[in-house]
N, C-alpha and C positions, 0 to 999 in steps of 0.2 A: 504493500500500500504506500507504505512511504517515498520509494522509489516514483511508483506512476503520479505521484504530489510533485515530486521534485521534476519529473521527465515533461509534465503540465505546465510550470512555472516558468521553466527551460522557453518552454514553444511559445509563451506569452510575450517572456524577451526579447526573444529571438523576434519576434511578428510585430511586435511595438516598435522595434529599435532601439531599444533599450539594450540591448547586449552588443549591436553597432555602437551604439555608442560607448560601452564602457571598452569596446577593442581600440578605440579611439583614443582614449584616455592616457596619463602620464601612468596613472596605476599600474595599467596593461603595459605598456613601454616596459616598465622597469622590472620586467617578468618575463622570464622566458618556458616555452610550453615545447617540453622533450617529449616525442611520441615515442610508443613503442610498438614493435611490431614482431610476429617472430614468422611463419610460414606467408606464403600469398602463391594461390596454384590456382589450375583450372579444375583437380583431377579431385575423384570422391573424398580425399583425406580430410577436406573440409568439412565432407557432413561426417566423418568420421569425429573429428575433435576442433568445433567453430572455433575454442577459445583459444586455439594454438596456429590453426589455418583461416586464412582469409581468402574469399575466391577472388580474381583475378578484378573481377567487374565491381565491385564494393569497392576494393584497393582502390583501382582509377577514380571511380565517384570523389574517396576522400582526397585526392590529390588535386581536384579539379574543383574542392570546395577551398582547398588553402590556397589555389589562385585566386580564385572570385570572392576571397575577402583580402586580396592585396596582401600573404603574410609573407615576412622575410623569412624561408626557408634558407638558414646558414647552417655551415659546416659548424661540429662541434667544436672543437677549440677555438675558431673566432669566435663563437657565441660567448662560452666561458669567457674568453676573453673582456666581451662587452659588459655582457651581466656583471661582471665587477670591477667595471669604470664605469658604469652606469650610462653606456652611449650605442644600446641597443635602437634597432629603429623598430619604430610601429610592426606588432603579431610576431614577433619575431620565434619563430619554431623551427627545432632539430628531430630529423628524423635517423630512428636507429633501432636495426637489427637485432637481435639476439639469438644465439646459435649458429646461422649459419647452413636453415639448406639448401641443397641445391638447388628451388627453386627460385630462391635472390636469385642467379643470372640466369635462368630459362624467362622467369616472369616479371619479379618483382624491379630488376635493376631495368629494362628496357621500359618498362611504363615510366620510371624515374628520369630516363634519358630523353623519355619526351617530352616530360617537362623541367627539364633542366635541374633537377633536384640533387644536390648533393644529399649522402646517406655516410653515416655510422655503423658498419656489421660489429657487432661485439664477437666474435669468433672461439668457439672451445674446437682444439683442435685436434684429439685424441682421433678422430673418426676420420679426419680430413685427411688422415697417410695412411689410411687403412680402408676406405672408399667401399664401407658395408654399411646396410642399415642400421642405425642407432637404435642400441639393445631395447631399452624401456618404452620409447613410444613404440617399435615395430613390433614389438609382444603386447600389446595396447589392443594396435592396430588389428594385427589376426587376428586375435582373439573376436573382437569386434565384427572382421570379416565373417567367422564364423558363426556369430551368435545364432541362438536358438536350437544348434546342437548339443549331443551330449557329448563329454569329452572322458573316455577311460585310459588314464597314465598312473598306472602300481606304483611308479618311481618316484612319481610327483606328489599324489593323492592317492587317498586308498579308499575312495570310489567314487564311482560315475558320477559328476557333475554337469545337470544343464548352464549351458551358456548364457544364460540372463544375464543382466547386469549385476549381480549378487555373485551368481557364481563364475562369470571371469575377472570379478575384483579378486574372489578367491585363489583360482588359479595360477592369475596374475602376480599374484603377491607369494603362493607358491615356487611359481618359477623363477623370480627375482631372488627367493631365499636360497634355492637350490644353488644359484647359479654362483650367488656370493661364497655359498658353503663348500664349493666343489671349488671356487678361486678360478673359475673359468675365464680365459683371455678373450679375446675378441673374438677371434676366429672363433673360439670353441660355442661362446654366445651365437652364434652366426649358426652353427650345427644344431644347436637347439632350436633355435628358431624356421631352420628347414624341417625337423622332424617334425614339432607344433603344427606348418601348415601342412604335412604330409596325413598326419593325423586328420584334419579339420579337409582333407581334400583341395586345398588350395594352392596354386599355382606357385610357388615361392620362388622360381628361377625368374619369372616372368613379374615379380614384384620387384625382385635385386635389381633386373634390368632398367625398372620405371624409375628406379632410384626413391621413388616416393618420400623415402624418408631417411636418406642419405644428406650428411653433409659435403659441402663442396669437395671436390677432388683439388686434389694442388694445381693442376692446371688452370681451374676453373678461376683458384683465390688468386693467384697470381697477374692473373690477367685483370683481375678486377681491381686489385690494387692499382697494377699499373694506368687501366682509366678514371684514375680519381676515387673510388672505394676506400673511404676510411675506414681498415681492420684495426680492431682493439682486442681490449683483453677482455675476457670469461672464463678463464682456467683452463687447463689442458683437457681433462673430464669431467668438469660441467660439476666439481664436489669442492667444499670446503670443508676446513677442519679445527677442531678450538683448539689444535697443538699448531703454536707460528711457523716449528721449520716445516711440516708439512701443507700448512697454508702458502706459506711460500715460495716452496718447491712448485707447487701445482699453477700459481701466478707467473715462478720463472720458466718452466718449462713450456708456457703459452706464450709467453716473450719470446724466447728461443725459438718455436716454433713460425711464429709470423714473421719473425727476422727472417728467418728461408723463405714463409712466402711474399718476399718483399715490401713489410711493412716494420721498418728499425726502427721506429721513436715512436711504440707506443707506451703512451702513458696514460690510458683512460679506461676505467674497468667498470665490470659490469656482474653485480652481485648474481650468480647463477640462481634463479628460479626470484630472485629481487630478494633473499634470506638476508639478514645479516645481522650483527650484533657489534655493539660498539667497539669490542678489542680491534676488530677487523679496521677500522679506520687506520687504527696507530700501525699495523703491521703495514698497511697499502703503503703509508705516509713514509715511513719504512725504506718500501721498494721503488719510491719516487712517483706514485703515482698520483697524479694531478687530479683527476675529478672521479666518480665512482657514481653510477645511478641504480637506483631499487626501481619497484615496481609498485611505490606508493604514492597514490594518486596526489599534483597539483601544480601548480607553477612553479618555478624554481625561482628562486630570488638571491640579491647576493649578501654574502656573508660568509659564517662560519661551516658550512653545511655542506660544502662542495664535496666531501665524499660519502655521503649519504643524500644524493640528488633524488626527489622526486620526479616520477614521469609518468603518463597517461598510458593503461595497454591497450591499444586501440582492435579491441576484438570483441566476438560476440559474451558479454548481449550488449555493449555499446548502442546506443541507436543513433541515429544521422543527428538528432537535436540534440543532444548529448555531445556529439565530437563540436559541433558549431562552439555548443555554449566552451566547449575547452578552445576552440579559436580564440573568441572573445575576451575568455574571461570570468564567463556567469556562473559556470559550473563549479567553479571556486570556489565560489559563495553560496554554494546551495548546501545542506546541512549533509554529512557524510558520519558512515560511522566512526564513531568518538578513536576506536583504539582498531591501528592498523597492525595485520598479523604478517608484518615481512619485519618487525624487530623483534628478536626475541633474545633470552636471558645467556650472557657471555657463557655462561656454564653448562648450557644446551648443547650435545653434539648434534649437527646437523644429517652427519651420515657415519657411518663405522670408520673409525679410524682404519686407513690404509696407508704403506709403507711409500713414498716417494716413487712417478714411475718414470722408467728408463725416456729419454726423450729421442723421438724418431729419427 
């Protein structure tokens, strides 16, 4: 209820002029509005998982509303740069990736190129020299292909579960446990994941091929670098950890890694899944890293905050009035909830500690 109060309010702005006009304003100037984004495809994966994929046709729609309200679409570091000399121009918005797949350069980076849009990929690189489906969405994903079967694996489970959404969370969380248990490498994830759609009757030679949910291959990243693509950091495998040398390790070995694909001075990170907890700042700050954005909703302003940057994740259920009002500025202003669940307590592990790994 509250939401359709707020998404109402939005449309009144929006339709009076009143949210023109506060995009107008010194307020809105002195704020900058970081999107986020993470898949953009033509292909089922988006009704597979809206909040992760965006289809191609919505992408364009938002891109062609932040022309036709005049925003300054800048790269990220000049933006930072302005936000804290205070000499941003009018709507001023960065747009920026996270992960990394490969459909930024089949989809999402040619719609950018026709409207001239500089972008931000936050890049995790573990999968980008090993050019397989990423474990956790592509066991997502099957599973998902196959729902409404039953699925009997003795190894896994020890009995027959139908595929509803109930029982391939179960599954799922099975085979994630196994797979940590057994300390399976990529390639060996990659075997499991063929026998899964082998079970379920699905096509799995013929998914690897679509790439679906592959991240870029090193030829892909390198090229994009080289046409103006700004790659950052997101860690090597997409985990952090509340021990510093192996939060750091997993920071430098994404360093090291975008250095080969020819991006050397990054220095702008990007909290994987938007988690984080305050130590994290002091270790970035640490490894010289200049700004650092979550996945908690609002303008970014300047000050002390720069590595804990808020940003908008521009997916579903977003609605078109909804992104306007973050154009503007009104959306800012409409009441959200009190306590955001991307900080959580320094003494939380985020994921099981893992040992440092080799860099490719």
């Amino acid at each position: 209820m509250l939401r359709g109060i707020k998404i109402g309010l939005l449309a009144g702005a929006n339709a009076s002029g009143l949210s023109s006009l506060l995009g107008s304003s010194a307020w809105r100037q002195k704020r900058l509005l970081i999107l986020c984004y993470h898949g953009v495809t033509k292909g089922e994966v988006q009704q597979w998982n809206p909040s992760l994929f965006m289809h191609a046709d919505v992408f364009r729609k938002r891109m062609s509303l932040l022309r036709e309200a005049n925003c300054n679409v800048l790269g990220l570091a000049e933006a930072l740069k302005r936000l804290a000399e205070g000499t941003l121009p009018p709507r001023s918005v960065v747009l920026t990736f996270d992960d990394g797949f490969a459909d930024f350069n089949n989809v999402a980076w040619p719609i950018l190129r026709d409207f001239g849009f500089p972008a931000t990929l936050y890049l995790t690189t573990y999968y980008v020299f090993r050019n397989l489906p990423v474990f956790d969405p592509a066991l997502d994903y099957l599973l998902w292909k196959g729902r409404g079967q039953e699925l009997s694996w003795l190894e896994i489970n020890a009995r027959r579960v139908l595929l509803d959404p109930a029982g391939r969370q179960q599954i799922g969380r099975s085979l994630q446990a196994y797979a940590l248990q057994k300390k399976l490498t990529g390639v060996e994830k990659d075997h499991l994941l063929e026998d899964l759609a082998d079970r379920l009757g699905l096509d799995y030679c013929a998914f690897r091929q679509s790439r679906a949910l592959n991240l870029l291959n090193q030829d892909e990243a390198r090229k994009l670098s080289a046409e103006g693509v700004d790659l950052q950091l997101h860690t090597h495998r997409h985990r952090t950890s509340v021990y510093q040398s192996s939060f750091s390790q997993e920071v430098q070995d994404n360093r090291d890694c975008l250095a080969v694909l020819g991006s050397f001075d990054a220095e702008h990170f990007c909290y994987p899944s938007g988690l984080y907890r305050e130590k994290d700042a002091e270790w970035l700050e640490e490894l010289g890293i200049k700004s650092a954005v979550t996945c908690k909703a609002g303008l970014a302003e300047p000050g002390p905050n720069v590595l804990s940057l808020p940003r908008v994740v521009d997916a579903f259920p977003l609605t078109e009035t909804e992104f306007s009002g973050w154009i503007y500025g009104t959306s800012s202003l409409v009441p959200r909830r009190a306590k955001s669940p991307e900080m959580i307590p320094v003494a939380e592990e985020l994921q099981p500690e893992l040992l440092p790994t080799p860099r490719p």
